[in-house]
C-alpha positions in Angstrom: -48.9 -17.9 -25.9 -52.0 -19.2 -23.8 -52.6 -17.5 -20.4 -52.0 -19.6 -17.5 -52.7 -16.9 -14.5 -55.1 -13.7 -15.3 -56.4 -11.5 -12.4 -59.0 -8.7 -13.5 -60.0 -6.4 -10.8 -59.1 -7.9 -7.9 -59.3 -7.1 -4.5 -58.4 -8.7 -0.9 -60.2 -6.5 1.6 -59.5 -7.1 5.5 -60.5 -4.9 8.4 -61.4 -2.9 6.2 -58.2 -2.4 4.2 -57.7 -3.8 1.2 -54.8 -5.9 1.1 -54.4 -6.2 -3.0 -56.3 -3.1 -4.5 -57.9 -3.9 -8.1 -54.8 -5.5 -9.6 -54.9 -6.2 -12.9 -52.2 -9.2 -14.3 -51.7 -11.8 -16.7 -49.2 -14.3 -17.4 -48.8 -16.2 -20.2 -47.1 -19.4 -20.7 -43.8 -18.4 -21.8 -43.2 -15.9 -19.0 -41.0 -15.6 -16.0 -42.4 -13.1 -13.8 -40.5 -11.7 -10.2 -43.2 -9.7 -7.9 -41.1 -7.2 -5.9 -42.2 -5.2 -3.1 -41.5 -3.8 0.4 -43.1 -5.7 3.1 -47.0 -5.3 3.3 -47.3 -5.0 -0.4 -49.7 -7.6 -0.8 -46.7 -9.8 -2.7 -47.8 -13.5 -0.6 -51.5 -12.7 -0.7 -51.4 -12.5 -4.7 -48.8 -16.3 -4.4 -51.7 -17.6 -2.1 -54.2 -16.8 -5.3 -52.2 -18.2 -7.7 -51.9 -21.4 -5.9 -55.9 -21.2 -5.1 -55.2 -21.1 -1.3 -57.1 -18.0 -0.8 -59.8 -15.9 -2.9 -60.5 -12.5 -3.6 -63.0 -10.4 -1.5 -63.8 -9.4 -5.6 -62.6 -9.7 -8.9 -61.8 -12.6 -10.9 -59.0 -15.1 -10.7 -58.5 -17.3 -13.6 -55.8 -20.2 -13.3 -55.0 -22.2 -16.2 -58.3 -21.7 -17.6 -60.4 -21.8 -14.5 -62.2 -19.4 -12.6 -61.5 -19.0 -8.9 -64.4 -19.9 -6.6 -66.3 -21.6 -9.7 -63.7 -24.8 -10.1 -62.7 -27.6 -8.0 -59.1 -26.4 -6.6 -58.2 -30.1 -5.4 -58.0 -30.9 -8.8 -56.5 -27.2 -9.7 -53.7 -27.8 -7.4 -51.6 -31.0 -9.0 -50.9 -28.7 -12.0 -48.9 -25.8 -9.7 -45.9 -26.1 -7.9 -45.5 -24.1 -4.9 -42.5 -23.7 -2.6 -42.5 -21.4 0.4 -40.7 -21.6 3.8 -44.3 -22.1 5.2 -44.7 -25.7 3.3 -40.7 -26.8 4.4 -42.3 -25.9 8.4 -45.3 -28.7 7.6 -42.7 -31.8 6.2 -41.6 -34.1 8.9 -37.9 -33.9 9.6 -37.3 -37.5 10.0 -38.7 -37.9 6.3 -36.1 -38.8 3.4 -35.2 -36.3 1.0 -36.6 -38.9 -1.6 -39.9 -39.3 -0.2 -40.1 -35.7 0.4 -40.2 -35.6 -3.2 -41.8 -38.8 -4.0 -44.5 -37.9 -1.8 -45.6 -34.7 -4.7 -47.3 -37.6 -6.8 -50.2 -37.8 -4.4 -50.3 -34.0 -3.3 -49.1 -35.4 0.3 -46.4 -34.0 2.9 -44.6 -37.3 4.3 -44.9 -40.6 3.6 -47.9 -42.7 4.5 -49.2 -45.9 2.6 -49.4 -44.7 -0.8 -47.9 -47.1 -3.8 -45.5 -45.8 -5.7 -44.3 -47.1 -9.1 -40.7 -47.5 -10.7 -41.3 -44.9 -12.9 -42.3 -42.4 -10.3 -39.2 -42.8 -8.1 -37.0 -42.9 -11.2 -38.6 -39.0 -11.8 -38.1 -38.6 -8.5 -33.8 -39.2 -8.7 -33.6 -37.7 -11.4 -35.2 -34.5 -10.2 -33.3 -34.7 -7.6 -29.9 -34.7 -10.0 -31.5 -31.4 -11.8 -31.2 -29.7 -8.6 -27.7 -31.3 -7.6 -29.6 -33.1 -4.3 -29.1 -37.0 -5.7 -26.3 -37.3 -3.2 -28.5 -36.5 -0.3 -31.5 -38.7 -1.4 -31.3 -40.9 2.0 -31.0 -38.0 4.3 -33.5 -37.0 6.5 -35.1 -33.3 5.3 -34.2 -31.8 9.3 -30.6 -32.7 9.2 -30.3 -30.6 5.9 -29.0 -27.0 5.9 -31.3 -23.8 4.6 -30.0 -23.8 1.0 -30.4 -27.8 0.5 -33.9 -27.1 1.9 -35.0 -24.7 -0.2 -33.5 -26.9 -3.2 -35.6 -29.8 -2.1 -38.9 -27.8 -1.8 -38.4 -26.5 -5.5 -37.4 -29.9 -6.4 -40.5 -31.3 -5.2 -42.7 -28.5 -6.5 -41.4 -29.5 -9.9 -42.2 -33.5 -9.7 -45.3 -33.4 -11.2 -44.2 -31.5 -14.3 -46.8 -28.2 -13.4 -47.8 -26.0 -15.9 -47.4 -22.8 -13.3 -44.6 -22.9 -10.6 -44.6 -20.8 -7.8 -41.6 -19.9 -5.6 -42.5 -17.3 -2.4 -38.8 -16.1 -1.7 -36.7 -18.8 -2.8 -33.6 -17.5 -1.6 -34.9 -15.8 2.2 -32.4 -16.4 4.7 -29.6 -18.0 2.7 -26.1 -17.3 3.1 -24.2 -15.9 -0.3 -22.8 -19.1 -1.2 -25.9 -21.3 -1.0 -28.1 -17.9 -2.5 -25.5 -17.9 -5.8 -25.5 -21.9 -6.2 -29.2 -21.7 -5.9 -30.2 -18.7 -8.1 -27.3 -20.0 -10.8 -29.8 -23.2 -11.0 -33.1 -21.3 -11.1 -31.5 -19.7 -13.8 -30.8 -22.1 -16.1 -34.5 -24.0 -15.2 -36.1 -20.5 -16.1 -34.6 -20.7 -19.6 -35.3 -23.9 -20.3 -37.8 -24.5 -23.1 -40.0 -27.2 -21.4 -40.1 -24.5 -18.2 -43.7 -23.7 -17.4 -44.9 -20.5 -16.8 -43.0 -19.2 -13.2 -43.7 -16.7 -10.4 -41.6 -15.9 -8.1 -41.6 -13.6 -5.3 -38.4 -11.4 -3.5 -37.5 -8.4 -2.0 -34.2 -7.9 -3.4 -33.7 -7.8 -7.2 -30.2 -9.2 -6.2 -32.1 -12.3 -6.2 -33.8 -12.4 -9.9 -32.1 -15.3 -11.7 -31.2 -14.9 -15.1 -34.1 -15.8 -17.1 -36.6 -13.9 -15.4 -38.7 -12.2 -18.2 -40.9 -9.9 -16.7 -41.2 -7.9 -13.3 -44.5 -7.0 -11.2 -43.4 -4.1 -8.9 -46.6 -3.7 -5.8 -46.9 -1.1 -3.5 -49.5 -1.1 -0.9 -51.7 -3.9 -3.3 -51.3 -1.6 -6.5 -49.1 -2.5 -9.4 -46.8 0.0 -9.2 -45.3 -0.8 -12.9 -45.6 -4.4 -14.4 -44.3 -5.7 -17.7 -41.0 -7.0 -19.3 -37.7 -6.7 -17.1 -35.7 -4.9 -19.2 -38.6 -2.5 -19.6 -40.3 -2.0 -16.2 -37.3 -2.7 -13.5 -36.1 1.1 -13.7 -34.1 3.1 -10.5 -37.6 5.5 -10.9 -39.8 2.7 -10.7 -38.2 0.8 -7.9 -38.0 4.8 -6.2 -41.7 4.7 -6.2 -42.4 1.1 -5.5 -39.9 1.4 -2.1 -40.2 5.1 -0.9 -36.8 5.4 -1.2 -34.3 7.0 -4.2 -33.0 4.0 -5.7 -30.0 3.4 -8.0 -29.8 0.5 -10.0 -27.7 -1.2 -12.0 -27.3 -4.1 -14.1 -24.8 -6.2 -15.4 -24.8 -9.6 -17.3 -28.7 -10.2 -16.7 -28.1 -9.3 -13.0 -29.2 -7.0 -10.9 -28.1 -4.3 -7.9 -30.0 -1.6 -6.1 -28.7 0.6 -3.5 -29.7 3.8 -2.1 -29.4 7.0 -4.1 -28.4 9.2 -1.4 
């Protein structure tokens, strides 16, 4: 089980806060981790790590074998997939859904003059079938709805076969039809054997697919409890990690909180 993602120590200070507070983490290849927290918790500042976009005031960041701040990230980056509302606000809406994904190969958001081979827009379609997009491979990406959006962005993420995916709320502002089609998918790509190592990030732990093997609950930067789901996703737990009593519940690998008042 080789580690893909290990942070030791680390800290994200600004204005004199710390942001993340000594966190301590690894993930290992085989794992499927959901980072759950309250707003402020530090939970997009760890993504942006993983995906070497930002780097730790101190502490050390190792990403599939390389140290952040002592590595070349634009050669880091091809092997993680990241999705996040911020990257579906930088594609151009007139683009195709197929180039949208195409255009992962060379790292780029919309098509320019870059040559493409058979091969790569075969992966491409059939990517797009994984995730039940092939029928909207000529649209344009800003005539899609939400949920089709976020199931592009994932789709694309995946194109280049990444040994670490990362997915910064997946599911955020999805109605319940287009949350439940999507996490049913995510579900079945997180059990997968081929699957590489997966992070992704929520507030609700109505939203951790099935599949999902471990949980890092953060609280004001601190890991509040971190470890295998079964294990560490506990009403006291999530009571501490929200402020909040919490009861939770659980049924067929799914999850429900609600207040414990």
């Amino acid at each position: 089980m080789p580690q893909v993602l290990e942070f030791s120590d680390v800290v994200v200070r600004r204005n004199a806060r710390n942001i993340v507070d000594h966190l301590d983490w690894t993930i290992n290849d085989d794992e499927r981790w959901v980072v759950l927290g309250p707003n402020g918790a530090g939970k997009t500042t760890v993504l942006q790590m993983a995906d070497t976009l930002l780097h730790p005031t101190s502490g050390v960041v190792t990403i599939l074998g390389e140290r952040l701040g002592r590595t070349d990230v634009f050669e880091l980056r091809p092997r993680i997939g990241f999705a996040s509302s911020a990257m579906a606000r930088r594609v151009p809406p007139e683009e195709t859904v197929l180039n949208v994904v195409l255009t992962a190969a060379y790292s780029v958001l919309g098509r320019w003059r870059e040559d493409y081979e058979d091969i790569d827009e075969r992966r491409a379609l059939r990517v797009l079938a994984e995730w039940k997009l092939d029928h909207l491979a000529d649209r344009t990406f800003g005539t899609l709805s939400d949920g089709e959006q976020k199931r592009v962005q994932i789709a694309r993420a995946v194109m280049t076969d990444p040994e670490l995916l990362l997915l910064d709320e997946p599911t955020a502002s999805l109605d319940l039809g287009a949350r439940e089609e999507l996490l049913i998918l995510l579900g079945g790509y997180a059990q997968a054997p081929t699957t590489p190592a997966m992070v992704m990030v929520t507030h609700h732990v109505e939203e951790i697919p099935i599949g999902f093997t471990h949980v890092l609950l953060l609280r004001d930067g601190q890991a509040v409890a971190s470890g295998p789901i079964r294990e560490t996703l506990t009403a006291e737990a999530l009571t501490d990690t929200f402020g909040v009593p919490i009861r939770l519940s659980e049924e067929g690998g799914r999850y429900a909180a609600r207040a414990a008042h």
